[in-house]
C-alpha positions in Angstrom: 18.8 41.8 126.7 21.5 41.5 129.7 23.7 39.5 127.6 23.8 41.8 124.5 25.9 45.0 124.8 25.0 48.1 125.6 26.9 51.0 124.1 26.3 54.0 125.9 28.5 56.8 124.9 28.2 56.5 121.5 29.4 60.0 119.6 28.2 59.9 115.9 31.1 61.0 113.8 33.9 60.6 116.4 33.3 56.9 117.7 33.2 53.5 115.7 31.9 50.2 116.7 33.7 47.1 116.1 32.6 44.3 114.4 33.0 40.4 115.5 35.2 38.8 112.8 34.0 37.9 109.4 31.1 40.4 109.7 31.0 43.7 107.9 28.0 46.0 107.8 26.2 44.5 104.7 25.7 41.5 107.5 23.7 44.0 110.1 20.3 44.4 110.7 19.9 48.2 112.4 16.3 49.3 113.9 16.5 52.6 114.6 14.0 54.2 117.5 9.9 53.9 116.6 7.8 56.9 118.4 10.8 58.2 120.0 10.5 55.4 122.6 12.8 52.4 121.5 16.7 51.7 121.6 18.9 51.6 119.1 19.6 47.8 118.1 22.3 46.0 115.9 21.8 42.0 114.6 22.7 39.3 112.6 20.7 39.6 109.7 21.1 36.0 108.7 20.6 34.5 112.7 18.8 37.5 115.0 22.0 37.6 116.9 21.5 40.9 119.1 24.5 42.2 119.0 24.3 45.5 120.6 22.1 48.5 121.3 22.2 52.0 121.8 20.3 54.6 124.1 17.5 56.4 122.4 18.6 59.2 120.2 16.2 60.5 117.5 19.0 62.0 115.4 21.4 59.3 115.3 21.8 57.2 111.8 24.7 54.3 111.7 26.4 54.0 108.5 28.7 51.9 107.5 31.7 54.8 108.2 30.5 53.8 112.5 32.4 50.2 112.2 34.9 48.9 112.1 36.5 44.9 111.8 38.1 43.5 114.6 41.3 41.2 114.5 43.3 42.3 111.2 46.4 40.8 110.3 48.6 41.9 107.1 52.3 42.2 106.4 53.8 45.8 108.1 55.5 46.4 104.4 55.0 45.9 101.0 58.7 44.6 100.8 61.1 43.5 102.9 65.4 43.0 102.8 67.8 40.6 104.3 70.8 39.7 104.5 71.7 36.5 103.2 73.3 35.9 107.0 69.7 36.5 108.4 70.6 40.0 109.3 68.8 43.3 107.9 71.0 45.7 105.6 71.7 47.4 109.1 72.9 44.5 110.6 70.2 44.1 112.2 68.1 40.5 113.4 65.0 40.5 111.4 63.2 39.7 108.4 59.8 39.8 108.6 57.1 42.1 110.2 53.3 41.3 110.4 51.3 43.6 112.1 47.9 43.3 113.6 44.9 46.2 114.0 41.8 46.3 115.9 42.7 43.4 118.4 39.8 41.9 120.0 41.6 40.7 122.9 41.9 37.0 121.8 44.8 34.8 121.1 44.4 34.6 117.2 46.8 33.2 114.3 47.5 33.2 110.5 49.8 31.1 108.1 52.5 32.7 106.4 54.0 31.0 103.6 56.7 31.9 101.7 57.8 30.8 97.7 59.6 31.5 94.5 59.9 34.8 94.1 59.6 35.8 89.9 61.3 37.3 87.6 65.2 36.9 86.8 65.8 37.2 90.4 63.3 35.2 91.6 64.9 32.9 94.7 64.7 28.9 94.6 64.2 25.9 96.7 67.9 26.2 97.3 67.8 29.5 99.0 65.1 29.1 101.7 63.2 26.9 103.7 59.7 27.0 101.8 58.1 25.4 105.1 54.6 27.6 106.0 55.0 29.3 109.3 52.0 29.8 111.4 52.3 32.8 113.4 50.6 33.3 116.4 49.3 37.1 118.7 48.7 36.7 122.2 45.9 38.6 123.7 47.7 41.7 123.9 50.0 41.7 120.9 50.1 44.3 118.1 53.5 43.0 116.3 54.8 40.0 115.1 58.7 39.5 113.9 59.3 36.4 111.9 62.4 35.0 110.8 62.1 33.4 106.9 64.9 30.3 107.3 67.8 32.1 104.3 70.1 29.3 103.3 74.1 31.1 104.1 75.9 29.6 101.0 79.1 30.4 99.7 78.0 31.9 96.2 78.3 35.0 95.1 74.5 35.9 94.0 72.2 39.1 92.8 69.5 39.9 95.3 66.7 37.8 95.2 63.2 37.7 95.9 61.0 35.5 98.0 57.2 35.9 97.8 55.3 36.0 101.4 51.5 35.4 101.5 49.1 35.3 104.7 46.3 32.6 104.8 44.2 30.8 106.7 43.2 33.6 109.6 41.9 32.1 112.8 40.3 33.0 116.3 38.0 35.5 114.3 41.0 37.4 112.6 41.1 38.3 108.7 43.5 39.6 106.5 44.1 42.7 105.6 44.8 44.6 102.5 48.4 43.9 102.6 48.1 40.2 102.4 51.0 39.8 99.9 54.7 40.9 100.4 58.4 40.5 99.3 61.5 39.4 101.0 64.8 40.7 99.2 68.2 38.6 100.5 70.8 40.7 99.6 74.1 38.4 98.8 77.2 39.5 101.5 79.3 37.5 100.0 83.0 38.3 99.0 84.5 35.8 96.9 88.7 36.4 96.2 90.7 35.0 93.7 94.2 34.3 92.5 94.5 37.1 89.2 97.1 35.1 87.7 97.6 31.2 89.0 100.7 31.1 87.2 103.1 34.0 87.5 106.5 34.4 85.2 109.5 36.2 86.8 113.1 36.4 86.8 115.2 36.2 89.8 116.0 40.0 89.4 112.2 41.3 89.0 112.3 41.6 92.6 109.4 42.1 93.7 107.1 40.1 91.7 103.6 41.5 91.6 100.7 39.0 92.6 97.2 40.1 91.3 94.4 39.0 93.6 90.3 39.9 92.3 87.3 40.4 94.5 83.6 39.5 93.6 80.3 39.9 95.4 79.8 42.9 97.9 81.9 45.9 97.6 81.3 48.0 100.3 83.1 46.8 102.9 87.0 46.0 103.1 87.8 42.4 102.3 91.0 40.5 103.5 93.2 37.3 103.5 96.1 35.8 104.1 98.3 34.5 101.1 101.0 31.8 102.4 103.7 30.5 100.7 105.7 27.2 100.3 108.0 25.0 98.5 107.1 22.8 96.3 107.4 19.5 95.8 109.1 19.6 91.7 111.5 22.5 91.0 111.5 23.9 94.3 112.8 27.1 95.1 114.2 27.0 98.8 112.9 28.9 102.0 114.8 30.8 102.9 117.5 30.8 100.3 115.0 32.1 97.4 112.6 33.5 99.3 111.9 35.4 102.8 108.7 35.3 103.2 105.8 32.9 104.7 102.7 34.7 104.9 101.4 38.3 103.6 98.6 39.9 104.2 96.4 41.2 101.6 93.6 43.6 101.7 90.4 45.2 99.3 89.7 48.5 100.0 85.8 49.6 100.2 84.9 49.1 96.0 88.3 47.7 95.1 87.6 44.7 92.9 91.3 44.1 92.1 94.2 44.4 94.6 98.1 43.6 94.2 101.0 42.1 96.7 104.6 42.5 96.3 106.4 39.3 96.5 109.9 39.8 97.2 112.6 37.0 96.2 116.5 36.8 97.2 118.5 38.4 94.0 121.6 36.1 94.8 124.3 35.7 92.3 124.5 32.0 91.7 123.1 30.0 88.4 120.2 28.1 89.1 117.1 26.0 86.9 114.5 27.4 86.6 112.7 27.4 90.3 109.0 27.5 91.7 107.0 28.8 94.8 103.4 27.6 95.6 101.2 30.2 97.5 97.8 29.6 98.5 94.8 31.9 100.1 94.2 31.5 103.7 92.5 33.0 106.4 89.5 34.8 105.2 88.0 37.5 106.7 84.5 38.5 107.7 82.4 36.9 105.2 85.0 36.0 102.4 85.8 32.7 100.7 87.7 31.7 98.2 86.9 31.0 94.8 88.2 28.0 92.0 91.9 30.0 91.8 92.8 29.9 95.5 96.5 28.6 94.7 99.1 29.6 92.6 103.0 29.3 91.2 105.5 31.9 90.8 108.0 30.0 88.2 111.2 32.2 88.5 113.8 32.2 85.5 117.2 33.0 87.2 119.3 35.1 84.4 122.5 35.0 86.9 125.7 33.9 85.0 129.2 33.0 86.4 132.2 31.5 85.2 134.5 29.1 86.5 137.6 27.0 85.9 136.9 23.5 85.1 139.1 22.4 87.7 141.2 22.9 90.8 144.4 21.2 89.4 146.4 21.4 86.5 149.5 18.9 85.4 152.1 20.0 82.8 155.6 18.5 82.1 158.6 21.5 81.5 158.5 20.9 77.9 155.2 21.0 77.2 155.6 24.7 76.4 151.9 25.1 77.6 149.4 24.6 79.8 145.8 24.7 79.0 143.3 26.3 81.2 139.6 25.2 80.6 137.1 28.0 81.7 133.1 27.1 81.8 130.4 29.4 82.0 126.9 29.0 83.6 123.6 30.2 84.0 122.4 32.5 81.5 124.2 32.6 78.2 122.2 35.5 76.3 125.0 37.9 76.6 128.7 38.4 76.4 130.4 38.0 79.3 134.5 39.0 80.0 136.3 37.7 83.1 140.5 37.7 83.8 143.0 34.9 84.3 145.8 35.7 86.6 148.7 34.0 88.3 150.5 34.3 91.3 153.6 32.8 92.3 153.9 29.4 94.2 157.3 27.8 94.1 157.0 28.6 90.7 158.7 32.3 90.1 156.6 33.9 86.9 159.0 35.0 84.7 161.0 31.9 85.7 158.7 29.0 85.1 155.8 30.5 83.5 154.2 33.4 81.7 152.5 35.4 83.8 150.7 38.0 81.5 147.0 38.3 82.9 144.2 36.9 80.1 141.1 38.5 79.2 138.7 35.9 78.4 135.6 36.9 76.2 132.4 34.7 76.1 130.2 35.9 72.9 126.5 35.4 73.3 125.7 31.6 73.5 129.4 30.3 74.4 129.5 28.3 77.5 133.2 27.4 77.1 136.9 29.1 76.5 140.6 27.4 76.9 143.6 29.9 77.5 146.9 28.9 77.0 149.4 29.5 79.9 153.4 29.4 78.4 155.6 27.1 80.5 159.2 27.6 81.0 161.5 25.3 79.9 165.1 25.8 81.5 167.9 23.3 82.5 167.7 23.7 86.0 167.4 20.2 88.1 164.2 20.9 90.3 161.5 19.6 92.0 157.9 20.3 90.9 157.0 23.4 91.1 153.6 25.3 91.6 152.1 28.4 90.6 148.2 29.8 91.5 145.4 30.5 88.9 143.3 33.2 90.0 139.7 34.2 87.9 138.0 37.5 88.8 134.7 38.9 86.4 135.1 42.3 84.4 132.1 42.4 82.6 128.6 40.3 82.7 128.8 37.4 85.3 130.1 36.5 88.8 132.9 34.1 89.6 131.6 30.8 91.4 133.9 27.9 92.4 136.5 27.1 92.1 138.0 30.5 91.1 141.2 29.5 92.6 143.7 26.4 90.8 147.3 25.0 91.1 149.1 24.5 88.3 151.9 21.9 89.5 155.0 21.8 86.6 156.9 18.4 86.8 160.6 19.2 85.7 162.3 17.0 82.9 165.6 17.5 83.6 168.1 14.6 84.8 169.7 15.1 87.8 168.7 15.1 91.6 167.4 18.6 93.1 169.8 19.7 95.5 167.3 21.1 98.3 164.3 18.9 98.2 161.4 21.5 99.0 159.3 21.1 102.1 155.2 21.1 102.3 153.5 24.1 103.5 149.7 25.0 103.5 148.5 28.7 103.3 145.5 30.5 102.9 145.1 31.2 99.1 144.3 34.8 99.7 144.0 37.4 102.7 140.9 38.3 102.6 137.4 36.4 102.0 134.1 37.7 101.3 130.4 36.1 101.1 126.8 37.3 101.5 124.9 36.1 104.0 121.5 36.5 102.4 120.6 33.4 100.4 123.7 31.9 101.6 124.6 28.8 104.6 128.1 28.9 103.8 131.2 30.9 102.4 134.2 28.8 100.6 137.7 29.4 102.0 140.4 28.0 99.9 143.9 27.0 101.4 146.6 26.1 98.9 149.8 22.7 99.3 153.3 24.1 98.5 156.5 22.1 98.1 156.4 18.5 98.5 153.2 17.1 98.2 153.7 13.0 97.8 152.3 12.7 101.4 148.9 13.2 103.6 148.7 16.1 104.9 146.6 17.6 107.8 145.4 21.3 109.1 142.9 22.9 111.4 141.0 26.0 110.2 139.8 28.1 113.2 137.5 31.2 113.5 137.4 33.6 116.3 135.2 36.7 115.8 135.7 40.0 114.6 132.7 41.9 114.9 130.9 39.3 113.9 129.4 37.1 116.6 130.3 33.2 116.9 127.1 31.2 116.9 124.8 33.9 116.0 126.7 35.0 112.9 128.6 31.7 112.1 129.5 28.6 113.3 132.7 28.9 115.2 133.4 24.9 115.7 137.3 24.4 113.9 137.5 22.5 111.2 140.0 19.5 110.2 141.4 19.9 106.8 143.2 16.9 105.5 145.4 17.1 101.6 145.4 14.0 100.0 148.5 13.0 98.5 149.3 14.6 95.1 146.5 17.2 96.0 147.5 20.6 96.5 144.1 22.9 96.8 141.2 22.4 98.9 138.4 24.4 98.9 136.3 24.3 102.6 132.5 25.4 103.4 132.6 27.7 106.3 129.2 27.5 108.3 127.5 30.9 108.0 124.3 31.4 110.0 121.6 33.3 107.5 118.7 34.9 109.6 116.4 37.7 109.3 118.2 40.2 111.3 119.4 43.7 109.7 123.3 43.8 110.1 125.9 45.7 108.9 129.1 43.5 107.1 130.7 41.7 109.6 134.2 40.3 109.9 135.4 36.6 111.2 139.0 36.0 111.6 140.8 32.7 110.2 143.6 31.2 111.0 145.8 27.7 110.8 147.0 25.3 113.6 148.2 21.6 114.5 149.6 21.1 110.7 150.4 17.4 110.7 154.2 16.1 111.0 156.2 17.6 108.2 154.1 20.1 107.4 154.9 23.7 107.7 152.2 26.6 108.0 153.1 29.0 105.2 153.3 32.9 105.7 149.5 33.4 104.8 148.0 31.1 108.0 145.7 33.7 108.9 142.9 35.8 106.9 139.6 37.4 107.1 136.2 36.6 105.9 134.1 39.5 105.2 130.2 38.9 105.9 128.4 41.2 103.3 125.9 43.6 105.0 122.2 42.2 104.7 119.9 43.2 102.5 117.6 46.2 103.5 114.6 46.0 105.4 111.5 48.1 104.9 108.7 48.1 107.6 104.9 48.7 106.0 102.9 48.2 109.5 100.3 46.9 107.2 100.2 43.4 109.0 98.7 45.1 112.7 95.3 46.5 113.6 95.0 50.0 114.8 96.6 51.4 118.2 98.8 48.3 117.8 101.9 49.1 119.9 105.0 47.9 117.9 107.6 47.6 120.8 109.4 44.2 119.5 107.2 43.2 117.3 109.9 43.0 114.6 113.1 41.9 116.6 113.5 38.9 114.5 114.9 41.6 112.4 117.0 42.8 115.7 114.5 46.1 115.5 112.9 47.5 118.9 110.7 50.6 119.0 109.8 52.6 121.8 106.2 52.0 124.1 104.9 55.1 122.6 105.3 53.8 118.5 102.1 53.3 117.7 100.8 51.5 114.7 96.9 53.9 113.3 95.2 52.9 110.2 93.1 55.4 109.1 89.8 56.4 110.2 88.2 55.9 106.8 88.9 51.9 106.7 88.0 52.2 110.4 84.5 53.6 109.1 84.4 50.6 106.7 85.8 47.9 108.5 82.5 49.2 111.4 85.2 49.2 114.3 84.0 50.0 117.4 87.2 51.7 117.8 86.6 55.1 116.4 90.2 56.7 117.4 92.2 56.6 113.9 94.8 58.5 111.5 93.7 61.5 109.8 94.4 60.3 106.5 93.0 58.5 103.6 95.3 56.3 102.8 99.1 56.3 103.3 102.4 55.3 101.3 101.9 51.9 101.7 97.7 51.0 102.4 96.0 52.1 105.2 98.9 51.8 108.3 101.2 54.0 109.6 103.5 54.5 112.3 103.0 57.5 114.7 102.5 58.3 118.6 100.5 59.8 120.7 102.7 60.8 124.0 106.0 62.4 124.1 107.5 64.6 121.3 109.6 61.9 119.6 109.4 57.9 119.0 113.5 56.0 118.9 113.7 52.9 117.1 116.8 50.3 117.8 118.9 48.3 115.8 120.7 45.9 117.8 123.0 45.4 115.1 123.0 48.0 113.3 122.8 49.1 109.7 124.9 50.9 107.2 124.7 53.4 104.1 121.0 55.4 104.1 117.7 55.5 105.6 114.3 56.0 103.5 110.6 56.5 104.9 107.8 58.4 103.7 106.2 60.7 105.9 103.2 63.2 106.4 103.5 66.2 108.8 101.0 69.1 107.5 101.5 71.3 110.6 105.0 71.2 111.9 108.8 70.3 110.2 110.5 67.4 112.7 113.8 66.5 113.3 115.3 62.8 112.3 118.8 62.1 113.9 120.6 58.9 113.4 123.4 57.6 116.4 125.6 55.4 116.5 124.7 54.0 119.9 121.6 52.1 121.2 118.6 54.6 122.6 120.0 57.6 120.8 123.2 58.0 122.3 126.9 58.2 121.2 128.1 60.1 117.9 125.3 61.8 115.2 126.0 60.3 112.3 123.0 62.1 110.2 120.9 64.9 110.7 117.8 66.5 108.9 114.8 68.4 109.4 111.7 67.3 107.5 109.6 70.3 105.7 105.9 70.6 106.7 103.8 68.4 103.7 100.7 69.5 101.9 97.7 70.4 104.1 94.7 69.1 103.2 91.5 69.5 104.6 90.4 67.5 108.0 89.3 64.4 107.5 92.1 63.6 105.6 94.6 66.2 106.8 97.8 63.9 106.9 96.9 62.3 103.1 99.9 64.2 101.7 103.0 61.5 102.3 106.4 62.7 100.7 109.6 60.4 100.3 113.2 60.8 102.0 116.4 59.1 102.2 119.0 60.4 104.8 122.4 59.0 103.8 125.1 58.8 106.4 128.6 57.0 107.1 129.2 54.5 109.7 126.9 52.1 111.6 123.9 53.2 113.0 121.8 51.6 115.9 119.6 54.1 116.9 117.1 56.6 115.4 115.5 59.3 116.9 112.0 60.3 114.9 110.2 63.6 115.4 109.7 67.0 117.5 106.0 67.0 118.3 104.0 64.9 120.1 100.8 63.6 117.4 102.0 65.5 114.3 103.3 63.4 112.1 102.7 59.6 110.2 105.9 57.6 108.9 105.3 54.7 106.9 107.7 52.6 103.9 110.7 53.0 106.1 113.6 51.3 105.0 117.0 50.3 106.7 119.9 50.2 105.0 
């Protein structure tokens, strides 16, 4: 009897005895106390085993309520969820929880397997490791966490369902009622497309609206990078046609469709029909792309100019005309007008020639028009004489090149010309002007006088006005050389297009070292007029929150001070799980989910190293206080005011989203600005969509 147990403080009702495993009490033998002078005692039925015994107690009776199994394993929960990733829904590491009751105190083990699931949503080979698992308790373990192998594809999937199932218990344990289970994987993946892989635009739909779509989960924000190129047929050119390299885009929490503005360069100049390639890129958390990752914009330029056919005309005296050929390009849908005028040369209108200005109509379709100039014919003994063509637009088009031609008139009278007239170049006009955006050069005509049977050679120079020499233009001189019998030349002027907001900008030409026997005429100097750049709108949307923006644009010459501070709001920081918790107090601003604002000191200044002319725009959000915006002419918010205003307090709204109200200004002004002062109160206000210019 030593080696069987005793159990002496047994309480009927309160305690319960455990039972070795794979016995339950149909297996017992019990022999309760005989003449009030035996023990309790508990067996094997089917081997005598003594199990254990009990101290004497008349009253006692064991049921089957007083025991209990030892060593049972089951599953913790009926069903179970993962993340495809191998994380929980709450991002947490685990899958699968057995849990184990009445431990004996022995190492003991059990097999779990896990299978296809059934139903619609049932998982397949492809989706998990099938492999059984044998999962083993130490002595002293009540818990067991087991990770079911997911497969992380790249497919966007419904949840579905693995089946678990424990088997083959050993060291004496059994199963428990929950012997069966579930596993749910629960698809995080975010699959973005192209909307539309082949967009349609014309040149003037500036912006051109890309659609991008979103499948898979929805409740978190989903982003990428769209980048765009030229192509290798029909290319438009970077950056002539476009400014852009990279955008970002962005899916709000449940936004399953999202757009980008795509802007192009509206230039004026006919061109076939172009293309840009743009591609998805850099995925974010747990995005790829699906079949439409890459795209064409096909833009239809509808520009139209006209031109003459030439830069040189011949006519003999008695010819009694000369005929002008003008050509039109580009987009032919419309009717287009334009002018033909004449200036003098060494042919005196009135004189030589006609010099009535022509109106020149191109109905809907016509490509081509001839004028008729009259010519002079007198008695006069002369040498040949010139006179300039000049064509300028009126209605429907832009001039292009050549705008400017020479009509030379060979005289046919007999006789010798008393005063043989000498050569001189000139600058066809005073004043030049080009754009800069879209544009690498402008074309400065100069014009042969007077004898012109000879070579002849002139350097154009360019000294700055308040444009800059090598930052706005080339400044290197250029030889000019007239061929004999040629008397117009038309030269491309290096201009330097970057990113940088400027205001129009001046360079200052003249003519030098004209070759032996060539005189400089009285126009050998002129300006050429830089066109301000096109305006530049700031959207912050490309920067995380508390980004500082400092210099961050001054490729666009733009510097802000330390305390400008790009905050996205705190609901796409709730979404987006930052750990950084500080954001904007709005639910989404002008633009997405960025805006500018600052946390220290009561106003942010923003530089413009080369200033800007005609208006500002932003929108803005300032619920609790109006704020002053002040343009100056100088840098850091010094020199003259050129604009003043005081923004009105916006909507309130209630707290979290307090600043959600944004309202739209433009501040015109006169002059060039190259500093802005923004605000009156420290933390009160959000800009956002401002634009320069």
């Amino acid at each position: 009897m030593a080696s069987i147990d005793l159990i002496a403080d047994f309480e009927d009702g309160i305690d319960r005895i455990a039972l070795p495993a794979g016995l339950d009490f149909t297996d017992l033998e019990i022999v309760a106390p005989i003449d009030f002078i035996a023990d309790t005692t508990i067996t094997v039925r089917s081997t005598g085993e003594f199990l254990a015994y009990l101290p004497f107690d008349p009253t006692r009776e064991l049921e089957a309520s007083d025991f209990v199994a030892v060593d049972i394993i089951e599953f913790s929960e009926p069903r179970f969820q993962t993340r495809e990733d191998g994380l929980d829904p709450n991002g947490e590491y685990r899958n699968v929880t057995l849990k184990r009751s009445n431990p004996s105190g022995q190492v003991v083990s059990v097999t779990l397997t896990p299978s296809n699931g059934t139903g619609n949503n049932a998982a397949t080979a492809a989706d998990y490791d099938a492999a059984p698992i044998a999962v083993i308790f130490g002595p002293n373990e009540f818990e067991k966490t087991i990770a079911i192998p997911i497969t992380d594809d790249n497919l966007v999937e419904d949840t579905e369902t693995i089946a678990l199932s424990l088997s083959a218990p050993m060291g004496g344990a059994r199963l428990g009622a929950q012997a069966t289970s579930e596993l749910e994987i629960i698809d995080q993946d975010i699959e973005i497309s192209i909307g539309e892989t082949i967009v349609f635009a014309d040149e003037s739909d500036t912006p051109v609206t890309l659609t991008f779509t979103r499948q898979g989960q929805l409740d978190r924000v989903a982003t990428a990078i769209v980048a765009f190129q030229e192509t290798t047929r029909l290319s438009a050119t970077f950056p002539a046609d476009f400014r852009n390299l990279a955008l970002p885009i962005r899916f709000a929490v449940g936004e399953t469709t999202t757009t980008l503005d795509f802007p192009l360069v509206n230039d004026n100049q006919p061109e076939a029909v172009e293309q840009i390639e743009f591609r998805l890129t850099a995925p974010g958390d747990l995005v790829h792309f699906g079949m439409n990752d890459r795209g064409f914009i096909v833009i239809n330029d509808l520009d139209t100019d006209v031109v003459l056919s030439q830069t040189q005309y011949e006519v003999n005296e008695a010819a009694g005309s000369v005929t002008i050929e003008l050509l039109r390009r580009g987009n032919l849908d419309r009717e287009t007008r334009v002018l033909l005028s004449t200036t003098d040369g060494t042919a005196i209108a009135g004189e030589d020639f006609r010099h009535d200005a022509i109106v020149a109509t191109f109905a809907a379709g016509e490509s081509r028009q001839f004028l008729e100039i009259p010519i002079i014919d007198d008695a006069l003994v002369e040498d040949s004489e010139q006179f300039n063509l000049i064509l300028s637009a009126i209605e429907g088009a832009t001039i292009g090149v050549p705008q400017i031609a020479r009509v030379r008139i060979q005289d046919n009278d007999l006789g010798i010309p008393d005063n043989p007239t000498a050569s001189t170049i000139a600058f066809a006009t005073s004043n030049y002007v080009t754009d800069e955006d879209g544009n690498t050069s402008a074309t400065i005509t100069l014009v042969r006088d007077g004898a012109i049977d000879s070579t002849a050679r002139v350097q154009l120079d360019l000294a700055p006005g308040t444009a800059t020499a090598n930052i706005d233009y080339d400044n290197t001189s250029l030889a000019v050389t007239f061929d004999p019998g040629e008397t117009l030349k038309q030269i491309a002027v290096p201009i330097l297009d970057d990113l940088r907001l400027e205001p129009s900008e001046t360079i200052q030409l003249s003519l030098s070292n004209a070759s032996s026997g060539i005189t400089l005429g009285d126009r050998r100097s002129a300006t050429l007029t830089i066109a301000a750049s096109d305006p530049i709108t700031l959207d912050f949307e490309e920067y995380d929150n508390l980004t500082a923006v400092t210099d961050r644009y001054s490729d666009r010459g733009l510097s802000f001070s330390r305390n400008a501070l790009v905050i996205s709001s705190a609901h796409r920081l709730i979404n987006d799980r930052s750990d950084n918790k500080f954001g904007g107090n709005f639910e989404t601003s002008a633009s997405g989910v960025n805006a500018l604002a600052y946390g220290v000191d009561d106003h942010i200044t923003v530089n413009i190293a080369e200033g800007f002319e005609s208006e500002l725009s932003f929108d803005y959000a300032s619920p609790f206080f109006t704020h002053d915006v002040v343009i100056f002419d100088g840098l850091n918010a010094s020199g003259n005011i050129l604009a003043k205003t005081t923004l009105a307090e916006t909507a309130q709204l209630d707290f979290p989203s307090a600043y959600s109200r944004f309202e739209s200004t433009t501040i015109p002004f006169e002059g060039i600005a190259r500093s802005i002062r923004f605000g009156s109160h420290t933390n009160k206000i959000a800009f956002d969509n401002i634009q320069f210019g």
